[in-house]
Residue frames as a rotation matrix with the C-alpha (Angstrom) as fourth column:
UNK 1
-0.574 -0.730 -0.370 113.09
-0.081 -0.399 0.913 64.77
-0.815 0.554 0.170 96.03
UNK 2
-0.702 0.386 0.599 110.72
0.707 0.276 0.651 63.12
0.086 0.880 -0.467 93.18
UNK 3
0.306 0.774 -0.554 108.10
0.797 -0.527 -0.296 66.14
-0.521 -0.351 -0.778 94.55
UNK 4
0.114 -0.417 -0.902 110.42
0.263 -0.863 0.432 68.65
-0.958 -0.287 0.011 93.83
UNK 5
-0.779 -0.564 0.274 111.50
-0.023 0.462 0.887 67.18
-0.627 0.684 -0.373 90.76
UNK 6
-0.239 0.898 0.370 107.56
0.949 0.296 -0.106 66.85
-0.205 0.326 -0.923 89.60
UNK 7
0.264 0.553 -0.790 107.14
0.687 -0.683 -0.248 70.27
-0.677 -0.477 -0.560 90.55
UNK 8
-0.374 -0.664 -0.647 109.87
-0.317 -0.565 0.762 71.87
-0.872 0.490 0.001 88.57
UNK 9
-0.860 0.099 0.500 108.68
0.478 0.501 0.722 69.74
-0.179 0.860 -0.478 85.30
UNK 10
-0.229 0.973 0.025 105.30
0.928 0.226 -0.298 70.43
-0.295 -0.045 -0.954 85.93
UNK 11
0.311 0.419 -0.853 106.06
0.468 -0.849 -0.246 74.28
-0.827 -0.323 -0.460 85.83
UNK 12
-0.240 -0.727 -0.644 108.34
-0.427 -0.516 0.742 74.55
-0.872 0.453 -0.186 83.24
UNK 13
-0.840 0.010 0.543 105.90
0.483 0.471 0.738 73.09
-0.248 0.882 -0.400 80.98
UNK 14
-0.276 -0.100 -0.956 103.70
0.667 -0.736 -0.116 75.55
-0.692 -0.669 0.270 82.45
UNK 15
0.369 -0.368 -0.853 105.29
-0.191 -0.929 0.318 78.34
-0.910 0.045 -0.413 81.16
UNK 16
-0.859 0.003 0.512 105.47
0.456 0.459 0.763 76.59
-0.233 0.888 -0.396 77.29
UNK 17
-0.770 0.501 -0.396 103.16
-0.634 -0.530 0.563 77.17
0.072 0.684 0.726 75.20
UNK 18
-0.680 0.305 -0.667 101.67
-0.174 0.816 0.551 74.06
0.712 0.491 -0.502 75.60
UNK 19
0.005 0.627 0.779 98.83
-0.593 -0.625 0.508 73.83
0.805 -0.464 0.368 77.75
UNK 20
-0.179 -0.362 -0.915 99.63
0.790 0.502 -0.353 72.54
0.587 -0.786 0.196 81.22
UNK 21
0.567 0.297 0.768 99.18
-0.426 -0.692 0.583 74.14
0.705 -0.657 -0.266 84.98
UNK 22
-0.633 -0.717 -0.293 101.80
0.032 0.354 -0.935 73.76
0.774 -0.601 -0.201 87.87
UNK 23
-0.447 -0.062 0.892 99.58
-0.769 -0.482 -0.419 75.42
0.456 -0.874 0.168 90.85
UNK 24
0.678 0.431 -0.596 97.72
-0.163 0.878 0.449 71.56
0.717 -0.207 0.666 91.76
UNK 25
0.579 -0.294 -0.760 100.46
0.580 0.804 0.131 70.12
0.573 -0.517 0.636 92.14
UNK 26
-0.821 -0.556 0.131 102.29
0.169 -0.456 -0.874 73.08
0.546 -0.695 0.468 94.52
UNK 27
-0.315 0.665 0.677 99.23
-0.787 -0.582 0.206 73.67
0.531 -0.467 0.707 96.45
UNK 28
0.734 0.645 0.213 99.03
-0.517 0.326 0.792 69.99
0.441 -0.691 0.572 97.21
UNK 29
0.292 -0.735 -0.612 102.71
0.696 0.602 -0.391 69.22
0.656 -0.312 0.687 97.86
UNK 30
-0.410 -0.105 0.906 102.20
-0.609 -0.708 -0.358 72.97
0.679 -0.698 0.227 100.44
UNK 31
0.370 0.900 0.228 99.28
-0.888 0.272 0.370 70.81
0.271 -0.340 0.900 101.84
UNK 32
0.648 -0.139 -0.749 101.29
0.198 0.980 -0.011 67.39
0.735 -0.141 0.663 102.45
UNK 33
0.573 -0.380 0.726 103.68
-0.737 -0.627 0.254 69.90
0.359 -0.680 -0.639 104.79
UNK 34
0.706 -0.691 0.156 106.44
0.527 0.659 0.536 67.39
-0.474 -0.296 0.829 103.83
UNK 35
0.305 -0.637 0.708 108.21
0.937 0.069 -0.342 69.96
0.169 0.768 0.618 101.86
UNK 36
-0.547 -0.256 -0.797 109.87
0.603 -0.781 -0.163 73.54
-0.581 -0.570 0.581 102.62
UNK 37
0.582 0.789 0.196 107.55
0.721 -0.390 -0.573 75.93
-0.376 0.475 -0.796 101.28
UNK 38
0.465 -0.573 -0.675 110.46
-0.420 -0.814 0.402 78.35
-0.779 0.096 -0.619 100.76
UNK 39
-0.559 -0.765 0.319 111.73
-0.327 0.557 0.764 75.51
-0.762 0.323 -0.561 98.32
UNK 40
-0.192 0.824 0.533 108.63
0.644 0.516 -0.565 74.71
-0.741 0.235 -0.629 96.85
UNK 41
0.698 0.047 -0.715 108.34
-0.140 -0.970 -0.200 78.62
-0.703 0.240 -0.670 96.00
UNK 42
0.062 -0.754 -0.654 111.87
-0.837 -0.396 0.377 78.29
-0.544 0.524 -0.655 93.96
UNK 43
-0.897 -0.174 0.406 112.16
0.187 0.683 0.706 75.12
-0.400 0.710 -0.580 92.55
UNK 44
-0.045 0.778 0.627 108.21
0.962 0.203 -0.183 75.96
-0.270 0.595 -0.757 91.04
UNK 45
0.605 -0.108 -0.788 109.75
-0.071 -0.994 0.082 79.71
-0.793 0.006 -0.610 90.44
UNK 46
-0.449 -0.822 -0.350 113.12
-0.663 0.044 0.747 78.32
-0.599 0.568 -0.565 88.14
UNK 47
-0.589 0.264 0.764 111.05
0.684 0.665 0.298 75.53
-0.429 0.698 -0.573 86.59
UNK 48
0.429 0.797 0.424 108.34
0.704 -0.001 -0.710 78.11
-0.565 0.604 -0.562 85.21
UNK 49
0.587 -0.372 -0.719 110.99
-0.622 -0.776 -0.106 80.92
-0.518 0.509 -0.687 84.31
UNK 50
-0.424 -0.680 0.598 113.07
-0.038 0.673 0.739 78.25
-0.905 0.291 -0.311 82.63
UNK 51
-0.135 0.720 0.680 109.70
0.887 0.394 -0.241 77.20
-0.442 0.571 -0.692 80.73
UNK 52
0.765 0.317 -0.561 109.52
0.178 -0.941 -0.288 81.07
-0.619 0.120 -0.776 80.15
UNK 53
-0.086 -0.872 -0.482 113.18
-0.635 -0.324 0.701 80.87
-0.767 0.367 -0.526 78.35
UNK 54
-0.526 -0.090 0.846 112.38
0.453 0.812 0.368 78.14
-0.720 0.576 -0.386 76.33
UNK 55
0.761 0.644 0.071 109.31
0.551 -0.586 -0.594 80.75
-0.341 0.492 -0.801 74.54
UNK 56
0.372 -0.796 -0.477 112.47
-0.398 -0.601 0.693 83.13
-0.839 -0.068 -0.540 74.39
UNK 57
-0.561 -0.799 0.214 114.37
-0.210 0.387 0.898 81.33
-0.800 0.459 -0.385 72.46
UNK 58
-0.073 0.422 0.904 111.44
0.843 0.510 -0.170 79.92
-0.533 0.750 -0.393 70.17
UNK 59
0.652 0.756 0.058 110.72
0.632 -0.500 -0.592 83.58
-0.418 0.422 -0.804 69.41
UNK 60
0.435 -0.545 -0.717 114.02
-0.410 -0.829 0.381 84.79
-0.802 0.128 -0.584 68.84
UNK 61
-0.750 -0.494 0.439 114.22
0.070 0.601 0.796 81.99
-0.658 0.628 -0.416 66.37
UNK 62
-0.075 0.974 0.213 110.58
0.362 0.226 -0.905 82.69
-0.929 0.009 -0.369 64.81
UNK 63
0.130 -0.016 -0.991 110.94
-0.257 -0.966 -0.018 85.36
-0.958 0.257 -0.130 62.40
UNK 64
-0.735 -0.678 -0.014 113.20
-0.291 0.298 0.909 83.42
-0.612 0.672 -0.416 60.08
UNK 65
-0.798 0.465 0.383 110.00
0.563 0.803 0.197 80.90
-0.216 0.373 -0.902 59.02
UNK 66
-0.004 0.899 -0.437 106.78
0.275 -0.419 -0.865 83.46
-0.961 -0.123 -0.246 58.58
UNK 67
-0.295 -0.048 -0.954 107.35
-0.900 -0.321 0.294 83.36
-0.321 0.946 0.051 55.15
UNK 68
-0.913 -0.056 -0.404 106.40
-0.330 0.682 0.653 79.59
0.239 0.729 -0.641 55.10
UNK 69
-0.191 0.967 -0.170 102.92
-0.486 0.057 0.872 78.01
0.853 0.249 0.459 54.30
UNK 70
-0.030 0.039 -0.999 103.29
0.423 0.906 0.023 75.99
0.906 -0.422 -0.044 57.16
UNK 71
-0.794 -0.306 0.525 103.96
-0.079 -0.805 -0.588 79.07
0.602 -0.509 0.615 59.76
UNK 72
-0.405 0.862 -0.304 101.16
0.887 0.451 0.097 78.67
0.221 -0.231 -0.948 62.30
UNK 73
0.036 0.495 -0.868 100.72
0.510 -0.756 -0.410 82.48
-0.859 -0.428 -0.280 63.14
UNK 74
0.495 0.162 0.854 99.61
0.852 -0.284 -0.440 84.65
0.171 0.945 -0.279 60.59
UNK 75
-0.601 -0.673 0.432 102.02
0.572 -0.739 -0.356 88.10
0.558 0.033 0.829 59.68
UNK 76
0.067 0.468 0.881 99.08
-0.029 -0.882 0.471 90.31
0.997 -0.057 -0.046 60.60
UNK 77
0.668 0.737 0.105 98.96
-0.016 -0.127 0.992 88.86
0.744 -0.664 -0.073 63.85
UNK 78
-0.061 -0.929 -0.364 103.00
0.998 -0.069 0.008 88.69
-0.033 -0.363 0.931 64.86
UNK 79
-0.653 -0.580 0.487 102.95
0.522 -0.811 -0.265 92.44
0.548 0.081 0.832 63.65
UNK 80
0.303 0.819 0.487 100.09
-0.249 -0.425 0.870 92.97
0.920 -0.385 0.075 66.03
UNK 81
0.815 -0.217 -0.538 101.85
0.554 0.565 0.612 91.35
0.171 -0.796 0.580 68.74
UNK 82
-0.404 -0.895 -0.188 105.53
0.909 -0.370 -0.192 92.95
0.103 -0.248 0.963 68.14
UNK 83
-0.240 0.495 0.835 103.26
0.160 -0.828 0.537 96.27
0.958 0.262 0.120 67.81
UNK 84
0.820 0.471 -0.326 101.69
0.263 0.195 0.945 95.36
0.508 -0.860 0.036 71.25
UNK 85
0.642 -0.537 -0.548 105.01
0.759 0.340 0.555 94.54
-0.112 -0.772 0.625 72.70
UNK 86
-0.680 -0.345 0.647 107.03
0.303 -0.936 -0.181 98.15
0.668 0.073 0.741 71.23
UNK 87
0.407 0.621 0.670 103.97
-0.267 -0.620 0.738 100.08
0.874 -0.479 -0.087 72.91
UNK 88
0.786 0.473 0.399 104.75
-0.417 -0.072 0.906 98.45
0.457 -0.878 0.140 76.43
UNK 89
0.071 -0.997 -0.029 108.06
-0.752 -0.034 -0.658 97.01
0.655 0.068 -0.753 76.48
UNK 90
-0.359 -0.712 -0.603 109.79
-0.535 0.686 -0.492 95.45
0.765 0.146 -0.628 78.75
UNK 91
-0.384 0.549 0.743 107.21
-0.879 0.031 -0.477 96.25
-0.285 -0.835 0.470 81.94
UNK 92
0.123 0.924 -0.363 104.93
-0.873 0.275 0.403 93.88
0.472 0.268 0.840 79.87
UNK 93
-0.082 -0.506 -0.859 106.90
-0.096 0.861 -0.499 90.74
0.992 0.042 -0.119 81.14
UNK 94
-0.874 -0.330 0.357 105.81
-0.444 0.240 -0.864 91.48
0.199 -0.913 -0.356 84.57
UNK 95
0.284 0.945 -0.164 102.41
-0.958 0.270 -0.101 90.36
-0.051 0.186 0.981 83.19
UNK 96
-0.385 -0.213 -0.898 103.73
-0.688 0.714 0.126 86.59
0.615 0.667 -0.422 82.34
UNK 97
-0.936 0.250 0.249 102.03
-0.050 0.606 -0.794 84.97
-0.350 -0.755 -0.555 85.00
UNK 98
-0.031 0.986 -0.161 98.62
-0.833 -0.115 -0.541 85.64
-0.553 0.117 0.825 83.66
UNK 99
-0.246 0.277 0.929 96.90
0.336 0.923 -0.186 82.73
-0.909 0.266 -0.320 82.29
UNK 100
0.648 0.646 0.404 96.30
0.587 -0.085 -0.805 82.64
-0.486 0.759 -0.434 78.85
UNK 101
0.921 -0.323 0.218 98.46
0.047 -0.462 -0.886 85.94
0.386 0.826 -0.410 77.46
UNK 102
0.541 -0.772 0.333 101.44
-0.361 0.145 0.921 85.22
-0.760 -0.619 -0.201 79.92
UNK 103
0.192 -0.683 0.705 102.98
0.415 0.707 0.572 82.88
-0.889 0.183 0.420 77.50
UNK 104
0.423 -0.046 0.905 102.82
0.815 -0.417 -0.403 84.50
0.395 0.908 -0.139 74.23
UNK 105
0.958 -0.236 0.161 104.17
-0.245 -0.969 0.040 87.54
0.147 -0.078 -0.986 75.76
UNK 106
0.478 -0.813 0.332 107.36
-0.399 0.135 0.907 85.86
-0.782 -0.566 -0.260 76.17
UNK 107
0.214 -0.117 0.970 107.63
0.876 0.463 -0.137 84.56
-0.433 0.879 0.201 72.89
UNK 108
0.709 0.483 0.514 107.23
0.695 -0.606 -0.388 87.56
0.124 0.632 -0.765 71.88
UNK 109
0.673 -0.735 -0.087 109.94
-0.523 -0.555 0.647 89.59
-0.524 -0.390 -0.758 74.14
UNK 110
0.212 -0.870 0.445 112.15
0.346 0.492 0.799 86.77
-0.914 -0.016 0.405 72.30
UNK 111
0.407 0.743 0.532 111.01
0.890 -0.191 -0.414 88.58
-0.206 0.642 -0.739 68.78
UNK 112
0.984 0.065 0.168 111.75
0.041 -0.989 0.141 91.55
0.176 -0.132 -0.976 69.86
UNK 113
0.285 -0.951 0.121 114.88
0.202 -0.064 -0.977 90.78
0.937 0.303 0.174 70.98
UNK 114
0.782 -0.014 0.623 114.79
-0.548 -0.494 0.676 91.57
0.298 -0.870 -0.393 74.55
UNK 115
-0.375 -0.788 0.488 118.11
-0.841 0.067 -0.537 91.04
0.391 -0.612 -0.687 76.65
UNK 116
0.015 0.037 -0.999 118.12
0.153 0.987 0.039 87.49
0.988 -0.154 0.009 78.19
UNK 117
-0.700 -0.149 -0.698 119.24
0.708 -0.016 -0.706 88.89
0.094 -0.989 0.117 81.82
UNK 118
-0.814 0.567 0.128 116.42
-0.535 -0.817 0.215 91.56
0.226 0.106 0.968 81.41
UNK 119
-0.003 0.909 -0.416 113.95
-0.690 0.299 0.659 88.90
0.724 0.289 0.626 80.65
UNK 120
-0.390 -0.306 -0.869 115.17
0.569 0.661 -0.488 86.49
0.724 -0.685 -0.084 83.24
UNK 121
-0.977 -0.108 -0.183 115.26
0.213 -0.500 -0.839 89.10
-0.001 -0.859 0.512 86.06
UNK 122
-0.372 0.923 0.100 111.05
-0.890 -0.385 0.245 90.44
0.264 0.002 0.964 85.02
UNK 123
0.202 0.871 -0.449 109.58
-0.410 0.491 0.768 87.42
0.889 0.029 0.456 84.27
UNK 124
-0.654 -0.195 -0.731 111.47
0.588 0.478 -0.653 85.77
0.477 -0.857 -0.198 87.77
UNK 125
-0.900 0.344 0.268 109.92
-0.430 -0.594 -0.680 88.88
-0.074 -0.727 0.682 89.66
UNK 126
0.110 0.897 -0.429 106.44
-0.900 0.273 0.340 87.72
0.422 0.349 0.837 87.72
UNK 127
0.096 0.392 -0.915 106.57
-0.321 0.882 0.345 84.22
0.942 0.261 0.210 87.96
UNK 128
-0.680 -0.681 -0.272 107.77
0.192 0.192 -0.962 84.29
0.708 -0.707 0.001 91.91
UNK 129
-0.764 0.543 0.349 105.63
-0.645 -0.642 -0.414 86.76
-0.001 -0.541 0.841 93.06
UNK 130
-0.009 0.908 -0.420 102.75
-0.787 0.253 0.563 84.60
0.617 0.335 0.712 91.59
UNK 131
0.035 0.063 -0.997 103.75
0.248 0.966 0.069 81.39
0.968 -0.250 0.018 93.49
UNK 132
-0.884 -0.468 0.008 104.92
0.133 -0.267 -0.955 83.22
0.449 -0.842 0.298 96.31
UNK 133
-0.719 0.633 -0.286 101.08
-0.632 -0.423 0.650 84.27
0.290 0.648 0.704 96.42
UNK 134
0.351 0.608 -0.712 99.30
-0.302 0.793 0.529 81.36
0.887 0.030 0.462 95.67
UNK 135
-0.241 -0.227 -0.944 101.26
0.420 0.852 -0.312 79.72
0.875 -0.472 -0.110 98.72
UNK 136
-0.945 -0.046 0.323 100.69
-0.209 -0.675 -0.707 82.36
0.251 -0.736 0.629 101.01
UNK 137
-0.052 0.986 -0.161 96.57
-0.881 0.030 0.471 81.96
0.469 0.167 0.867 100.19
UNK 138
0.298 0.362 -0.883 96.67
0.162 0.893 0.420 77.53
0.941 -0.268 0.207 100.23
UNK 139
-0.416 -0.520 -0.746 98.74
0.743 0.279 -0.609 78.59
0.525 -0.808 0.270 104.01
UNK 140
0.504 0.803 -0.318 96.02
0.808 -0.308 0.502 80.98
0.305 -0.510 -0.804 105.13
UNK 141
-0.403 -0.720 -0.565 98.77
0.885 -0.463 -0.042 83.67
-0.231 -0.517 0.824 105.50
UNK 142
-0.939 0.294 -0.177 96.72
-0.341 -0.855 0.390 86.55
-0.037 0.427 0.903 103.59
C-alpha cells in the first residue's frame, strides 16, 4: 500500500509546477513485480491528472493578480500563452505529458477557462497513455 501511496504523491507533484518526476519510482515499483501493473498505471495516472487539476485551478485563479509587482509571469508572456492556447485549444492538453511545456499548458487551459470534465477527460487520455507506455517499454512489451 505505502508503494502505491508514494506513487500517487510522487505523480501528482509531477504534474505541479514544481519540479519533480514520477517515472523512477513506477519503473522501479514495475521492476519489484510486487505490484499490479494495471494499478500502478492508475493510481500513477489519477495522482498526475489530479497534479494536473491543481495547475487548473491555479490558472483559473491567476488573472485576478497580473496587475501586481509581485506577479511572477510577465503580461506579455500570459498573452503569449492564452494566444498559444486560442490557436490550438483544447487538442493542446493531449500534449501535457511532455516534459517541460506539459505543465504550463494546463495552467493555462485553467486561464482560459476550459471545462473541468473536458480537461479531466484530455489530460487523463495524455497522462495514461504516457504511463501506460513507459510500463509497456520497463516490461519489454513494445
Amino acid at each position: 500500500m505505502a508503494g502505491y501511496l508514494s506513487l500517487f504523491a510522487a505523480a501528482a507533484l509531477a504534474a505541479t509546477l514544481f519540479p519533480a518526476q514520477s517515472e523512477a519510482l513506477l519503473v522501479a515499483l514495475l521492476m519489484s513485480e510486487t505490484y499490479s501493473i494495471m494499478a500502478l498505471i492508475g493510481v500513477a495516472s489519477a495522482g498526475n491528472t489530479l497534479g494536473s487539476v491543481i495547475n487548473w485551478f491555479l490558472g483559473r485563479g491567476l488573472e485576478q493578480f497580473k496587475d501586481r509587482c509581485w506577479f511572477p509571469i510577465r503580461e506579455d508572456k500570459l498573452s503569449r500563452a492564452q494566444e498559444w492556447y486560442h490557436c490550438y485549444g483544447r487538442w493542446s492538453l493531449l500534449a501535457s505529458w511532455l516534459p517541460i511545456i506539459g505543465d504550463p499548458i494546463t495552467l493555462v487551459a485553467g486561464v482560459m477557462k476550459e471545462p473541468l470534465p473536458v480537461f479531466i477527460l484530455l489530460v487523463g487520455i495524455a497522462k495514461t497513455g504516457r504511463y501506460a507506455v513507459l510500463a509497456a517499454v520497463t516490461l519489454g512489451l513494445i
